[in-house]
C-alpha positions as CSV (number, residue, x, y, z in Angstrom):
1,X,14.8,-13.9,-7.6
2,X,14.7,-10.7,-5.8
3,X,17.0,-7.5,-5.8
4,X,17.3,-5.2,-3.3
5,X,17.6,-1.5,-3.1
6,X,18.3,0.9,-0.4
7,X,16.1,4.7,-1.2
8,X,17.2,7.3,1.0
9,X,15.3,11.1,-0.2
10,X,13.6,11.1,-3.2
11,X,15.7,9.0,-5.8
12,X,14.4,8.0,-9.0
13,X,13.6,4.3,-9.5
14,X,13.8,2.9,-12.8
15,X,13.3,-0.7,-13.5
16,X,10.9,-3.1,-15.0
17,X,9.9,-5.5,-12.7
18,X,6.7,-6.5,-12.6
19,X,6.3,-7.0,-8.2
20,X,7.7,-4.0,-6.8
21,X,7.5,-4.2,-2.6
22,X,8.5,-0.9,-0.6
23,X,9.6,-1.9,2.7
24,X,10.2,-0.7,6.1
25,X,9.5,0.2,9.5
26,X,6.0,1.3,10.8
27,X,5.9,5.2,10.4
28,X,9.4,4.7,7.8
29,X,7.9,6.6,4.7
30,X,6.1,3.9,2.8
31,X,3.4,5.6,1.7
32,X,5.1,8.6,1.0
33,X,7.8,6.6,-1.0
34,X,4.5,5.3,-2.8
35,X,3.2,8.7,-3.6
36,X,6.1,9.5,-4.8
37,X,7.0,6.7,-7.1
38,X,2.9,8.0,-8.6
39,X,3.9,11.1,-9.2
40,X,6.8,9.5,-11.5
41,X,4.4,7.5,-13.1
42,X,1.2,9.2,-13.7
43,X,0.0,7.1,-16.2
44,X,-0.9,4.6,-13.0
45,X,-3.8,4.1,-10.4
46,X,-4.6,3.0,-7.3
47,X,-4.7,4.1,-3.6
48,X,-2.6,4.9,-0.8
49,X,-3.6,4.9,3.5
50,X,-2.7,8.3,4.4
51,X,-3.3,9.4,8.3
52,X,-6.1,11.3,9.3
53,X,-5.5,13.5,12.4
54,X,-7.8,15.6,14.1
55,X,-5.9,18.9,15.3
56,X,-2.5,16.5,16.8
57,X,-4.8,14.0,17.6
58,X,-3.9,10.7,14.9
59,X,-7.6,9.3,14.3
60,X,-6.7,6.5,11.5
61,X,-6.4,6.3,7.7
62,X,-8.1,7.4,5.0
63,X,-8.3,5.6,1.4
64,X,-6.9,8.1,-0.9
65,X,-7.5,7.4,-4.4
66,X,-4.6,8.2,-6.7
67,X,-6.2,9.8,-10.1
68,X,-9.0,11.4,-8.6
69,X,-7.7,12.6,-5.0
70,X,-11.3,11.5,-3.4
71,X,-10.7,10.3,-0.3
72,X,-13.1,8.6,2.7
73,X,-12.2,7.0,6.1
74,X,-11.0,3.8,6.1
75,X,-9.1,2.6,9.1
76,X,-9.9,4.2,12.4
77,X,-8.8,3.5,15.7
78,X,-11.9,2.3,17.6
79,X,-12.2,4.8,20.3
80,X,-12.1,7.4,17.1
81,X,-14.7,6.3,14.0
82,X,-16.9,8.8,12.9
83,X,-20.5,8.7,12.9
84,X,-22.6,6.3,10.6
85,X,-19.5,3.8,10.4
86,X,-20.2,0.8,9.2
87,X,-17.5,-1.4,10.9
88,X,-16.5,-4.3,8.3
89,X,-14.1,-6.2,11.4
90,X,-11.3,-4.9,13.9
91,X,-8.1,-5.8,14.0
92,X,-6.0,-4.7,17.2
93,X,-6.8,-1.3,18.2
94,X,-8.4,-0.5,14.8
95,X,-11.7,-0.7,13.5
96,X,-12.2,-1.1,9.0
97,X,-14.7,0.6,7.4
98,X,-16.4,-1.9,5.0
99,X,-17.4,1.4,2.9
100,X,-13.3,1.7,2.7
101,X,-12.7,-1.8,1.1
102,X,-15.8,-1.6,-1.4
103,X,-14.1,1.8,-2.5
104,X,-10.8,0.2,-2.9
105,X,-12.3,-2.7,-4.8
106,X,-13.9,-0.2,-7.4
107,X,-10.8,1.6,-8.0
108,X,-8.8,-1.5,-8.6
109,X,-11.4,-2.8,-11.0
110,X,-11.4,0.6,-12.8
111,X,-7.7,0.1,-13.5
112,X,-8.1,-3.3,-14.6
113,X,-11.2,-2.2,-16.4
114,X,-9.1,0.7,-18.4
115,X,-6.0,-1.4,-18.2
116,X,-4.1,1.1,-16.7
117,X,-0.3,0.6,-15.0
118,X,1.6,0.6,-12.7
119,X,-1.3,-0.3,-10.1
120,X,-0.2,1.1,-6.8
121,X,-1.4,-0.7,-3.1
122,X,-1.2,0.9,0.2
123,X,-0.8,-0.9,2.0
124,X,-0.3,-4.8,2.5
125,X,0.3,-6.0,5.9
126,X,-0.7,-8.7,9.0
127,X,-4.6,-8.4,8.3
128,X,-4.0,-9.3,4.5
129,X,-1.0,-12.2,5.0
130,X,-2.1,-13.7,8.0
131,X,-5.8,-13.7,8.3
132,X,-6.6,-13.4,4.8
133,X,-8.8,-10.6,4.8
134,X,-8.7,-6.7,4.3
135,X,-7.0,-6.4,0.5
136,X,-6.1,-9.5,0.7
137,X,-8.7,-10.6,-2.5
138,X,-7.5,-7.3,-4.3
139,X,-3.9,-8.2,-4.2
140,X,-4.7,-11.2,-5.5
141,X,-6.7,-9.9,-8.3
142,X,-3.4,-7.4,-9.0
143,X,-1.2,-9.7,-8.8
144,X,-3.1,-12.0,-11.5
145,X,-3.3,-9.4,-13.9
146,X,0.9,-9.6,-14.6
147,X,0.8,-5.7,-14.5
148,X,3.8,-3.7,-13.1
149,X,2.5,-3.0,-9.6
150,X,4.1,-1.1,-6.4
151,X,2.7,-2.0,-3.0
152,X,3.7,-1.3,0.1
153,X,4.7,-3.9,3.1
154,X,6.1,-3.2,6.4
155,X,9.5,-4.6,6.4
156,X,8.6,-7.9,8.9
157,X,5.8,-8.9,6.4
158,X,8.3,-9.5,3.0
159,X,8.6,-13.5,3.7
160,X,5.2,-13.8,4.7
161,X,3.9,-11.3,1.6
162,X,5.9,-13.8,-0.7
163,X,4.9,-17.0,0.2
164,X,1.6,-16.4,1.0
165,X,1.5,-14.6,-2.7
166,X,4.0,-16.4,-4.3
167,X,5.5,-14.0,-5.2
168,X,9.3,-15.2,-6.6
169,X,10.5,-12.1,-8.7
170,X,10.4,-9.0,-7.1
171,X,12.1,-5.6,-6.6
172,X,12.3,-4.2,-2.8
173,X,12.6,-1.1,-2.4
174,X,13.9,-0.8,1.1
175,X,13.0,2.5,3.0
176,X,15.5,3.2,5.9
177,X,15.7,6.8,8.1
178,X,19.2,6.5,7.7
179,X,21.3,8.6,5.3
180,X,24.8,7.9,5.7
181,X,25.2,5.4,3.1
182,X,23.2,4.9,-0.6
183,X,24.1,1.9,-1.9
184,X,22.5,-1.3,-4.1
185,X,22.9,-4.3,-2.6
């Protein structure tokens, strides 16, 4: 069953679902709707992607660890990883920092660890659903633990997030750049 809701701003959320998906575009305001939904609901962990530029120059992402603030490269186009990166795989124009995913790992199995929630993912797309890799295992290992989660996943991805997860219950949060109209569909 799923149930959908349009965020425009900074509206609350309140529900109790256990899968919540925020959804949209590339550059829509996922993350920030992430970060957001954290700062509701400090008692949580987990990590967000958050750009790295250099002056106006967009480099790639960092991992940004919730709780803590520590963050590390992650995700950088190729032409722009720093020095001593350990390259883990590319995907497109991007190289992943295998450094990134072993420091997203630990955070995830701190949460578990201290059974902490809501666990929050940044973010979930083509590398995890269709090739099976980047956070792919660490969703997984979210997803078993029944905890309320948020995660992020680029608007084209849902279906694919879903089956591939089986994921059948789930709130989407539906980030749009549009704010004529608030409504709950």
């Amino acid at each position: 069953m799923e149930k959908w809701g349009i965020i425009y701003g900074t509206q609350k959320i309140k529900n109790d679902r256990m899968i919540n998906i925020i959804t949209g575009k590339i550059n829509s305001g996922k993350t920030t709707k992430l970060l957001s939904l954290f700062d509701q609901n400090i008692n949580g962990d987990g990590f967000a992607c958050v750009k790295r530029f250099d002056n106006d120059k967009f480099l790639g992402y960092d991992i940004l660890h919730l709780q803590t603030g520590k963050s590390i490269p992650f995700s950088y186009q190729t032409n722009c990883t720093p020095d001593n990166w350990n390259e883990m795989f590319q995907f497109g124009k991007f190289s992943f920092s295998k450094e990134g995913f072993i420091f997203a790992e630990k955070i995830i199995d701190s949460i578990i660890k201290k059974n902490m929630e809501p666990i929050f993912i940044d973010e979930v797309g083509p590398v995890e659903i269709l090739l099976k890799k980047g956070f792919y295992k660490i969703v997984k290992k979210v997803l078993n633990t029944n905890k309320k989660c948020f995660l992020t996943v680029r608007s084209d991805m849902v279906d694919g997030f879903c089956e591939e997860f089986g994921v059948d219950e789930r709130f989407v949060i539906k980030i749009t750049n549009n704010n004529n109209n608030n409504k709950k569909l």
